[in-house]
C-alpha positions in Angstrom: 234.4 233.7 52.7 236.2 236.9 52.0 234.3 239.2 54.0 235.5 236.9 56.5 238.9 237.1 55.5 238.7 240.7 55.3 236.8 241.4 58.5 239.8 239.0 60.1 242.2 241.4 58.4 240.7 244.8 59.7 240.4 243.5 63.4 244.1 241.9 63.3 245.1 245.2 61.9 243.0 247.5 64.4 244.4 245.1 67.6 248.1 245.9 66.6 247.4 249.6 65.8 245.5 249.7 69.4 248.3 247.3 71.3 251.3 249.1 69.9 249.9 253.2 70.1 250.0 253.1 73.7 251.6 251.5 76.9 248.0 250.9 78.4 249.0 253.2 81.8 252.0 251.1 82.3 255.4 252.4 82.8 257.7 251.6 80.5 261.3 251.8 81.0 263.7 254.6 79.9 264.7 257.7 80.9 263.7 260.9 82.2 264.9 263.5 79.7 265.5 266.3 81.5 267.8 264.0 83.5 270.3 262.5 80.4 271.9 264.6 77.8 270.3 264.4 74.5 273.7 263.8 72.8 274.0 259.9 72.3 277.8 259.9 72.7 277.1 262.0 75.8 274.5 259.6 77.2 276.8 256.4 76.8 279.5 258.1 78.4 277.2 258.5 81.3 276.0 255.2 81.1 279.5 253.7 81.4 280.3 255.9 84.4 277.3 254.8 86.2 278.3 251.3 84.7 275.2 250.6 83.4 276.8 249.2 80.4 280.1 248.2 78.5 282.5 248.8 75.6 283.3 247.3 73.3 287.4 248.9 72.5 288.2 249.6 68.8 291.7 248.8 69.2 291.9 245.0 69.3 289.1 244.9 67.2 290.3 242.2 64.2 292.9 240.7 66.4 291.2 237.4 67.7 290.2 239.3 70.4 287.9 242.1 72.1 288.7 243.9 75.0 285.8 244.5 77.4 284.7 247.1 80.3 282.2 245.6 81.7 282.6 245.7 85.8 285.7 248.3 86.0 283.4 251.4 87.0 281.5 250.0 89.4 283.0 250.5 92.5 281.1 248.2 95.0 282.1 245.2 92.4 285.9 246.2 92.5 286.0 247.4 96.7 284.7 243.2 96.9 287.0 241.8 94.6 290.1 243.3 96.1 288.9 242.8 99.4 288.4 238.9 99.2 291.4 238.8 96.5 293.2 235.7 99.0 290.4 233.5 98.2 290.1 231.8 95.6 286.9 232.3 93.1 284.4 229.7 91.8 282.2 232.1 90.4 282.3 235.7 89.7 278.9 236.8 88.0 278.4 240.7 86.9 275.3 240.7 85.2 274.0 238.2 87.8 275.4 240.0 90.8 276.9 237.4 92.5 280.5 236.2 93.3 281.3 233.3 94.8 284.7 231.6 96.7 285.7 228.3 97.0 286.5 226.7 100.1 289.8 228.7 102.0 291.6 227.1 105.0 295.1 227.7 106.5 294.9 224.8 109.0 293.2 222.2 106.6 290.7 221.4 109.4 288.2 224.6 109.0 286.8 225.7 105.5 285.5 228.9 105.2 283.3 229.6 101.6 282.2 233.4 100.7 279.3 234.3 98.9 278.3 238.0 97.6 275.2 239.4 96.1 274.4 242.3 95.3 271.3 244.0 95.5 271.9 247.4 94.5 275.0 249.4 93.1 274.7 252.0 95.5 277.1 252.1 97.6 275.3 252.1 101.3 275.1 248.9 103.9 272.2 247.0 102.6 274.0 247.0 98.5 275.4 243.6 99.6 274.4 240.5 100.8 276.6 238.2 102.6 277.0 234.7 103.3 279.8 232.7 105.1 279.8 228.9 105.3 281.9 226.7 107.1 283.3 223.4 106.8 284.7 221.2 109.6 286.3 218.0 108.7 287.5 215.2 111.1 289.3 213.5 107.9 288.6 213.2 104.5 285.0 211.4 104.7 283.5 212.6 107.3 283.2 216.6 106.7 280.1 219.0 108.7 278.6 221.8 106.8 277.1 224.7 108.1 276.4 228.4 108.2 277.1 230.7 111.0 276.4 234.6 111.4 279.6 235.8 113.1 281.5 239.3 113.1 283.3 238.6 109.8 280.5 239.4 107.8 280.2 242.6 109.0 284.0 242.9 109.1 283.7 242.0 105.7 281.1 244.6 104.6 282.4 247.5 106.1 285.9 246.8 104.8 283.5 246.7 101.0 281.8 249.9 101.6 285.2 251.6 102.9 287.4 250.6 99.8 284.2 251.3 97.8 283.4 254.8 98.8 287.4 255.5 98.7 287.4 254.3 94.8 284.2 256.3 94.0 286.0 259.2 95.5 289.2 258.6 93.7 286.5 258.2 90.3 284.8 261.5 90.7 288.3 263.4 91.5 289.7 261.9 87.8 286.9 262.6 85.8 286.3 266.3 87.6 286.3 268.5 84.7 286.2 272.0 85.8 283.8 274.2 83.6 285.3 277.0 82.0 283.1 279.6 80.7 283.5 280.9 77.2 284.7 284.3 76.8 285.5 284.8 80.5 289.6 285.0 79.1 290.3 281.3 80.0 
């Protein structure tokens, strides 16, 4: 019985050695590192301005409260946001990359509902996807759903990319940092 045991042992111990030495040709996820700095307060700072991540602020920290970064670099999330700011929002989803409207009229007898994913964060025509239902009601019971391609969802996604592409340009000309080098007098 305890050769057993200890035959049970060895091959447990050699199948977790085996699993765990190597990813098996797969490729695992990370980083390239000639492309991130090896400093780890250099990498997170990259991170956030990419917006791959968030922050969590030291200054409210033991306050009830936390203040949070999580969506305010990326610039495709913020261009969509402003640009469908008169509507009001069921769902606004970050980490899912979705946002979604409720139903808008101005006449009470057309409903128009909004709904935005995102597929990439680049900021380039097919980053968003874009749906636009409508709602027609006769009076309050009797109400027709439907979708409809039309011109505002293009009008709608060019107006994105524009504000987007103008806030990534505002983002790179506040974080330019020209290099000065050392010894050169300045």
């Amino acid at each position: 019985m305890s050769k057993y045991i200890f035959k049970c042992a060895i091959l447990c111990f050699l199948a977790i050695f085996t699993l765990n030495s190597c990813s098996g040709g797969l490729k695992l996820p990370g980083g390239d590192a000639k492309k991130n700095p090896p400093d780890p307060r250099k990498r997170v700072e990259k991170n956030l301005e990419e917006g791959r991540g968030f922050r969590l602020s030291t200054q409210n920290l033991g306050k009830n409260g936390t203040s949070f970064e999580f969506a305010s670099s990326n610039e495709l999330w913020r261009a969509s946001l402003d640009t469908i700011d008169f509507m009001p929002l069921v769902s606004a989803n970050y980490s899912g990359g979705i946002i979604i409207t409720d139903w808008y009229s101005e006449d009470q007898k057309e409903f128009v509902k909004i709904t935005l994913r995102f597929l990439t964060n680049e900021i380039r025509a097919d980053a968003i996807n874009i749906k636009i239902f409508y709602k027609t009601c006769v009076d309050v019971t009797s109400c027709s759903f439907f979708e409809k391609k039309s011109d505002l969802e293009e009008e709608l996604k060019k107006e994105i990319l524009k504000r987007a592409a103008i806030y990534q340009k505002q983002n790179k000309d506040k974080n330019f940092k020209p290099y000065s080098y050392p010894g050169l007098g300045e």
